[in-house]
C-alpha positions as a Markdown table, in Angstrom:
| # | Residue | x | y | z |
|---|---|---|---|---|
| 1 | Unk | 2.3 | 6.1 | -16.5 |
| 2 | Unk | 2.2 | 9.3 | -14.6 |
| 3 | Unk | 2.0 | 7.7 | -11.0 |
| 4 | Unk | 5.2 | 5.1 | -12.1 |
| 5 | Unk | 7.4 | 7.6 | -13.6 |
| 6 | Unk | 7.2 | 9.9 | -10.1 |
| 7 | Unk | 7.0 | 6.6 | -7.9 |
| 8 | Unk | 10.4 | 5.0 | -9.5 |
| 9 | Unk | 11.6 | 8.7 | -9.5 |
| 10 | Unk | 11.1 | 9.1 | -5.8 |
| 11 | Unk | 12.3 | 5.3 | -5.1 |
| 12 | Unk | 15.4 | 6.0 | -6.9 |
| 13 | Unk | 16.1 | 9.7 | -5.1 |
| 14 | Unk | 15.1 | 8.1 | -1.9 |
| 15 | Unk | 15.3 | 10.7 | 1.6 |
| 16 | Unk | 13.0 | 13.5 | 1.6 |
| 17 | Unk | 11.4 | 13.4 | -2.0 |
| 18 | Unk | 10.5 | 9.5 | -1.1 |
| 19 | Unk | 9.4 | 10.9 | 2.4 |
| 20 | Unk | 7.7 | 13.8 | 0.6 |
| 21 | Unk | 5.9 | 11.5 | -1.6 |
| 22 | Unk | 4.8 | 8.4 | 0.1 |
| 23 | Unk | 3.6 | 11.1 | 2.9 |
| 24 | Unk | 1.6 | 13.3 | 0.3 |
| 25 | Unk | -0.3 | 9.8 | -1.8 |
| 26 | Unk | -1.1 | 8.4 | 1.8 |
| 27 | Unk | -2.4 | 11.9 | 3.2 |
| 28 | Unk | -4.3 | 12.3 | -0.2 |
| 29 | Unk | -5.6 | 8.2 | 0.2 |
| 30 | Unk | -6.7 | 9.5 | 4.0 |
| 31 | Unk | -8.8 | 12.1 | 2.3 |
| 32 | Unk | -10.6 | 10.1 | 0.5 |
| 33 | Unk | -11.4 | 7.6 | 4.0 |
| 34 | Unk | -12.2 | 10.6 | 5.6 |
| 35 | Unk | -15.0 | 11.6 | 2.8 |
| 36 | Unk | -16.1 | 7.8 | 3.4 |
| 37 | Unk | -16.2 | 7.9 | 6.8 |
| 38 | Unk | -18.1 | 11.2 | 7.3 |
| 39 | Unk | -20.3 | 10.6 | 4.1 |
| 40 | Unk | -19.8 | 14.7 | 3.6 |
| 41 | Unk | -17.4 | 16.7 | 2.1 |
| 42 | Unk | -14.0 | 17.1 | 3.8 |
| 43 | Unk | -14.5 | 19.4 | 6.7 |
| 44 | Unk | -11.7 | 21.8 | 7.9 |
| 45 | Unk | -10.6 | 19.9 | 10.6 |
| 46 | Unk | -10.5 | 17.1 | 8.4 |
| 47 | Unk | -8.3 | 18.8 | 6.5 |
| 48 | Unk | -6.1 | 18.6 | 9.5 |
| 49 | Unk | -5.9 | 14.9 | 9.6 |
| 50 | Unk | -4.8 | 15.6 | 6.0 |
| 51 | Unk | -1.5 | 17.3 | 6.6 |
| 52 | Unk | -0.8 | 15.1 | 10.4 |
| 53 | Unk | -1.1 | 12.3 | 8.0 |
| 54 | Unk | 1.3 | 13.5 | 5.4 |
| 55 | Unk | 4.3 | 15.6 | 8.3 |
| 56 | Unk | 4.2 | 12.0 | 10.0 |
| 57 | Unk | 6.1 | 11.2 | 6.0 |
| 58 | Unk | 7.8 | 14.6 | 6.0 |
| 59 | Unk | 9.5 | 14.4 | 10.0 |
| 60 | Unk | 10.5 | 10.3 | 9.4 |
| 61 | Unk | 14.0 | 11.3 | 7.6 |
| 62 | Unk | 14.6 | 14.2 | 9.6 |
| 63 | Unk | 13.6 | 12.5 | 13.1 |
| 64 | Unk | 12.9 | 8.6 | 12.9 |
| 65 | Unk | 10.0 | 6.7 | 12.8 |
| 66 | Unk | 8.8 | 7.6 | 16.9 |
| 67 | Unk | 8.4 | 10.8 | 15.6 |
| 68 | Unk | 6.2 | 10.1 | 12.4 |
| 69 | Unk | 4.4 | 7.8 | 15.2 |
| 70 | Unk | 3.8 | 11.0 | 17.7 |
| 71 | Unk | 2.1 | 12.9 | 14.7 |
| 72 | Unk | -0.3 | 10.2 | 14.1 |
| 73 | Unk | -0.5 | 9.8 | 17.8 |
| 74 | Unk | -1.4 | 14.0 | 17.4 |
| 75 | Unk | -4.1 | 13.6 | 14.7 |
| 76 | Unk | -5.7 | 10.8 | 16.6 |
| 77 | Unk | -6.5 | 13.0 | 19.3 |
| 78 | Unk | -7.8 | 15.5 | 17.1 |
| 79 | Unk | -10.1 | 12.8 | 15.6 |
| 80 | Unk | -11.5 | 12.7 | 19.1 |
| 81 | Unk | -12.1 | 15.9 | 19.3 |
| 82 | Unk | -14.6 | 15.9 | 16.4 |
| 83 | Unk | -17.0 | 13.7 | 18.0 |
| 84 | Unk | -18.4 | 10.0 | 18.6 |
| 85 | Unk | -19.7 | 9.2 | 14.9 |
| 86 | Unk | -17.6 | 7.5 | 12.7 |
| 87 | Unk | -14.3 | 7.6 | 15.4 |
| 88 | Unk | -13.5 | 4.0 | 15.7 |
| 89 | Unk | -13.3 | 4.5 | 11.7 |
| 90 | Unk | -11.6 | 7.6 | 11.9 |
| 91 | Unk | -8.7 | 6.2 | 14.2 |
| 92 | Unk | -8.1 | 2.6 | 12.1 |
| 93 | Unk | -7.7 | 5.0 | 8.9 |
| 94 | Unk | -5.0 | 7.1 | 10.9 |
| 95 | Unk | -3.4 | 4.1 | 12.3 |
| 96 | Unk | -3.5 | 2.0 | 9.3 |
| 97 | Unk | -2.0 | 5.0 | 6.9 |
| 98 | Unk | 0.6 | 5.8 | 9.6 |
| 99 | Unk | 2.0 | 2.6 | 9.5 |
| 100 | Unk | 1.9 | 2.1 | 6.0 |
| 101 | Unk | 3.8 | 5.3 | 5.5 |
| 102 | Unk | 6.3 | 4.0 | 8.6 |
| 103 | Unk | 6.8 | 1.0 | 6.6 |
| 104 | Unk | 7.1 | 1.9 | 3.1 |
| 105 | Unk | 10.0 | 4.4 | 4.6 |
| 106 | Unk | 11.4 | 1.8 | 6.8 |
| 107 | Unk | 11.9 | -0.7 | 3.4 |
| 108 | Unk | 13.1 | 2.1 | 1.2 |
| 109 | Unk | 16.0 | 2.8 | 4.1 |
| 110 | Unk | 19.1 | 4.2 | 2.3 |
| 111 | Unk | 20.8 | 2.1 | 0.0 |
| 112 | Unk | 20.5 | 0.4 | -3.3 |
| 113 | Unk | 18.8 | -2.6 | -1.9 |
| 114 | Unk | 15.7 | -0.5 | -0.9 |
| 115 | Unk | 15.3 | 0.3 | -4.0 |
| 116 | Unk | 15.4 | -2.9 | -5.7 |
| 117 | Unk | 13.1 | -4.0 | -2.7 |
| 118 | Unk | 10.3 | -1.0 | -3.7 |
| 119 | Unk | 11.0 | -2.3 | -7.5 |
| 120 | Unk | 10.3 | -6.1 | -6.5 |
| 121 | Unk | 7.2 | -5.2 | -4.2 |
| 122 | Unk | 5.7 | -3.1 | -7.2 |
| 123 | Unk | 6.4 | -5.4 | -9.6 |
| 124 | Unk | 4.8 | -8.3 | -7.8 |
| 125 | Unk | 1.5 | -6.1 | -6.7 |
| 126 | Unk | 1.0 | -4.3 | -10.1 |
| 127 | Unk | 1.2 | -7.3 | -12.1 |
| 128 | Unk | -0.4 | -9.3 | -10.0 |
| 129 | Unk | -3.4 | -6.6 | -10.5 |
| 130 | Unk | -2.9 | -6.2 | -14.3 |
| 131 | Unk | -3.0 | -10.1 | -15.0 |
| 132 | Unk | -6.1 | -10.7 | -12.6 |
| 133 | Unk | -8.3 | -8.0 | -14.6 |
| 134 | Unk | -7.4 | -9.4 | -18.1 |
| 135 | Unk | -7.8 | -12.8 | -16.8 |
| 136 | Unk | -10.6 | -12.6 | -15.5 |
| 137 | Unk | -12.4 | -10.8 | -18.5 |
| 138 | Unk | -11.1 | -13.0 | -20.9 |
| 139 | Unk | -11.4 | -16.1 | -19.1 |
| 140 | Unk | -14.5 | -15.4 | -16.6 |
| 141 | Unk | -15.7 | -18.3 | -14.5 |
| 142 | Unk | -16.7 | -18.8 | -11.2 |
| 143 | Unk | -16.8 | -15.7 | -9.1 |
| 144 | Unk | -14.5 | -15.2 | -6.3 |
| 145 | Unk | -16.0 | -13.3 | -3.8 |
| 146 | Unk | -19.1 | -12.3 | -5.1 |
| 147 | Unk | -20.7 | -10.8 | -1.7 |
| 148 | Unk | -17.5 | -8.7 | -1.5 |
| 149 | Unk | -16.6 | -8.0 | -5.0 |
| 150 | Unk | -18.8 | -9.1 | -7.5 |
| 151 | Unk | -16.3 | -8.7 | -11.1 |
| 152 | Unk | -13.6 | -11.0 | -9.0 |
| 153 | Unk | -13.4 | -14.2 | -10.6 |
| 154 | Unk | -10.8 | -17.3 | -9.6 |
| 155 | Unk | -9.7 | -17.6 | -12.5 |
| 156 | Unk | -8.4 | -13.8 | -12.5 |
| 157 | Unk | -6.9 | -14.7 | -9.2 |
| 158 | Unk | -5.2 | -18.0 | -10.2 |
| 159 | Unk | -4.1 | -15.4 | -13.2 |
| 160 | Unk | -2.7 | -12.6 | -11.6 |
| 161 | Unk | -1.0 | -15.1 | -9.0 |
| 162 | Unk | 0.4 | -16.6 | -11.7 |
| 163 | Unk | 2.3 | -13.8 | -13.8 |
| 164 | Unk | 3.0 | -12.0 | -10.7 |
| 165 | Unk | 4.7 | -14.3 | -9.5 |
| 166 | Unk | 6.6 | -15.0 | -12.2 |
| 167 | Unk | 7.3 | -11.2 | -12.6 |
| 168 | Unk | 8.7 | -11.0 | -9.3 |
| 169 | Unk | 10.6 | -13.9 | -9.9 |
| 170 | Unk | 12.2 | -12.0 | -12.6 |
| 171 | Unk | 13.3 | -9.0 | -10.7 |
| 172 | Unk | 15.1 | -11.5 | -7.8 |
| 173 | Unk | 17.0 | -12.8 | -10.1 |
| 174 | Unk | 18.0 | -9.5 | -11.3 |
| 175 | Unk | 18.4 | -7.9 | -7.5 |
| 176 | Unk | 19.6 | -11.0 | -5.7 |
| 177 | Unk | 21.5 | -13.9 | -6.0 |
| 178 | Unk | 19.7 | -15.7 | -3.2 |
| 179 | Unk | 18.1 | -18.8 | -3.4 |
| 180 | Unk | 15.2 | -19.1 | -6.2 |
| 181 | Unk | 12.9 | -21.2 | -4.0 |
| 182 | Unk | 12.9 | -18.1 | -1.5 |
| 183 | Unk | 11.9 | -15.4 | -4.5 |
| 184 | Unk | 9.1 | -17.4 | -5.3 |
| 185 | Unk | 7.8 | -18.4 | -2.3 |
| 186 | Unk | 7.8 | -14.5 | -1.0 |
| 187 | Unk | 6.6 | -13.4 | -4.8 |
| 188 | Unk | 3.4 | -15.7 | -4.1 |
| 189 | Unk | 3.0 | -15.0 | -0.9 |
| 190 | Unk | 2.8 | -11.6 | -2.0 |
| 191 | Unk | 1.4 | -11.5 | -4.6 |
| 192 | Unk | -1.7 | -13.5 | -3.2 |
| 193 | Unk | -1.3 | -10.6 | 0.2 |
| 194 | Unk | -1.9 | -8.2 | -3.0 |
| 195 | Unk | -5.8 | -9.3 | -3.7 |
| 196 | Unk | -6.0 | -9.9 | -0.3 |
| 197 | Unk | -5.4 | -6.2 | 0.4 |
| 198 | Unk | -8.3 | -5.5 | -2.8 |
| 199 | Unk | -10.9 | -7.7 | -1.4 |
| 200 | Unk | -10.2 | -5.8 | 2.1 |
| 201 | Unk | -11.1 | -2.5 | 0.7 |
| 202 | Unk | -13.9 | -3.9 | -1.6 |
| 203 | Unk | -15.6 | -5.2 | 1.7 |
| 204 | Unk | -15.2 | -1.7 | 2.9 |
| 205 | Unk | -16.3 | 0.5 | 0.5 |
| 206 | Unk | -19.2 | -1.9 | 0.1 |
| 207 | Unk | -19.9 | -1.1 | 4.4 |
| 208 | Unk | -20.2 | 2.2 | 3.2 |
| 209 | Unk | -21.8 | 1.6 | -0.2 |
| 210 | Unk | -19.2 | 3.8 | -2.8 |
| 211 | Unk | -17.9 | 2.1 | -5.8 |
| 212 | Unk | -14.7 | 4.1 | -5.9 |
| 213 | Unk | -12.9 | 5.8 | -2.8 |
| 214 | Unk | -12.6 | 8.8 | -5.4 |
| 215 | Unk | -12.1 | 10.2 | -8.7 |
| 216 | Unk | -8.7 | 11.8 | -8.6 |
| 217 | Unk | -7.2 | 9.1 | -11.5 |
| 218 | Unk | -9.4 | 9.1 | -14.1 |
| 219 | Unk | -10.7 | 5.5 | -15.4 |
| 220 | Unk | -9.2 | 4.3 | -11.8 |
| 221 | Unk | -10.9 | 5.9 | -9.1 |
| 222 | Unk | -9.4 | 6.9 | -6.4 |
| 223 | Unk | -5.9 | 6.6 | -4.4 |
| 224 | Unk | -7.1 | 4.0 | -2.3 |
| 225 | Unk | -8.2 | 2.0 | -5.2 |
| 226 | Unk | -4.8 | 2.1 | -6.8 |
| 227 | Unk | -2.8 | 1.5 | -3.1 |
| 228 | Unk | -5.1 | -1.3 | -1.7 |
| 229 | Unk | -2.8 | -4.0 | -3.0 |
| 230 | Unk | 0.1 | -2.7 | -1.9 |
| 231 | Unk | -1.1 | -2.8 | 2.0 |
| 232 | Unk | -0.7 | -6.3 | 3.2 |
| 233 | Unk | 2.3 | -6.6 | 0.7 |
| 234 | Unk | 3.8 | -3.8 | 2.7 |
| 235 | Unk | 3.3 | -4.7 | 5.7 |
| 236 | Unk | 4.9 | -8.3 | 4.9 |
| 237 | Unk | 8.3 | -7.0 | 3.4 |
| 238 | Unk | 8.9 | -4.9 | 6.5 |
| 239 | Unk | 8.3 | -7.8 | 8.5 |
| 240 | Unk | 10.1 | -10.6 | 6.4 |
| 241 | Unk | 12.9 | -8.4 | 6.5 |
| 242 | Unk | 13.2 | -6.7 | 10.0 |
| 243 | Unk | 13.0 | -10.6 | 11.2 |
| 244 | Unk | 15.5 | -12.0 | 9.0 |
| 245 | Unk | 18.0 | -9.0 | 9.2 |
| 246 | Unk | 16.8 | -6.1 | 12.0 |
| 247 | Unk | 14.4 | -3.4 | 11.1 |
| 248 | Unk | 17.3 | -0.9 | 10.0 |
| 249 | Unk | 18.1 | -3.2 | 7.5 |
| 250 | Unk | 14.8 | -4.6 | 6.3 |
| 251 | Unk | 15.6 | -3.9 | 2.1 |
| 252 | Unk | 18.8 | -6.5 | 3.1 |
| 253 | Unk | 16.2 | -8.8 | 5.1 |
| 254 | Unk | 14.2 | -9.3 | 2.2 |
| 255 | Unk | 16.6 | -9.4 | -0.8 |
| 256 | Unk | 19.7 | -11.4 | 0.3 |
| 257 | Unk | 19.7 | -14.8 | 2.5 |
């Protein structure tokens, strides 16, 4: 309840405190890669990463998205300063929390529609994550992924996709007057992008052989575990929309056709 109330809080507010905030919970999710990665305890020039990857939030209000690009282009280089072991990791984490910042900044934009596009995209994820845990406990079944994630059933899936795409369907009709065939084809497609994005970072914290990426929720690991599902879903919005509309107008893109 904690992480919604300061999330819809900095959606709403938007600028710097959205830029302050989506730079801070992806610098704080690079922590915990970096911990993974170097199987130690954060180092201080891994603290370094740290704060590139949160400025590349801070400077994208102030300066555009090149220059939240150049500070991620900044930390890679320090990366490759700190050696051979673990750097191909060390540079897709940097890359891949960049752009997810870059993106989640790019949707937001100015106005009221990227807000209702950050409340649609949440919506979608988080319920598609809340129905595919109580689905699949309730219901059980055949396992999904079992090599990758062994609790994953498909009838959790088929659950999750289910209500959350119903749920999105909800907030469309509430943010949009567009077509309803288009809200639920993007709410399925996103929310099925949602578990995709969960079995991605199962399958990686199982290379590395952690359970959690870290213990800063309590009951919920860490923040990659609670951001996972949001990464593919991301990255679809900003594309959707920057297609359909231009990428200064990617909230528009998605919401009204």
């Amino acid at each position: 309840m904690v992480l919604i109330a300061l999330t819809a809080t900095a959606l709403y507010i938007g600028s710097y405190l959205f830029a302050a905030v989506v730079g801070a919970v992806y610098g704080g999710a690079y922590r915990e890669w970096e911990t993974m990665v170097s199987r130690a305890p954060l180092s201080p020039v891994g603290m370094v990463l740290v704060g590139l990857v949160a400025l590349s939030g801070l400077v994208y209000p102030l300066l555009g998205f090149v220059a939240s690009l150049v500070v991620i282009a900044v930390a890679c280089v320090v990366a490759a300063a700190m050696g051979r072991e673990g750097l191909l990791w060390r540079i897709a984490g940097l890359v891949l929390f960049g752009l997810l910042i870059v993106s989640a900044l790019t949707m937001r934009g100015e106005g009221m529609a990227g807000i209702w596009a950050g409340v649609y995209l949440g919506t979608v994820v988080w319920m598609t994550d809340s129905a595919a845990f109580f689905t699949g406990r309730q219901i059980g079944g055949e396992k999904l992924a079992p090599d990758i994630s062994p609790s994953k059933t498909w009838s959790g899936a088929l659950g999750g996709l289910a209500l959350g795409t119903g749920a999105g369907l909800v907030v469309w009709l509430f943010a949009t007057e567009s077509p309803i065939w288009i809200g639920l084809l993007l709410s399925a497609a996103i929310s099925i992008l949602g578990q995709s994005g969960d079995l991605a970072e199962s399958a990686i914290k199982r290379h590395f052989r952690i359970k959690d990426s870290g213990d800063i929720i309590p009951g919920h690991g860490g923040l990659m575990d609670r951001l996972d599902s949001l990464t593919f879903g991301v990255f679809f919005v900003v594309i959707v929309g920057g297609l359909h509309a231009g990428f200064g107008l990617v909230a528009e893109g998605l919401l009204y056709w």
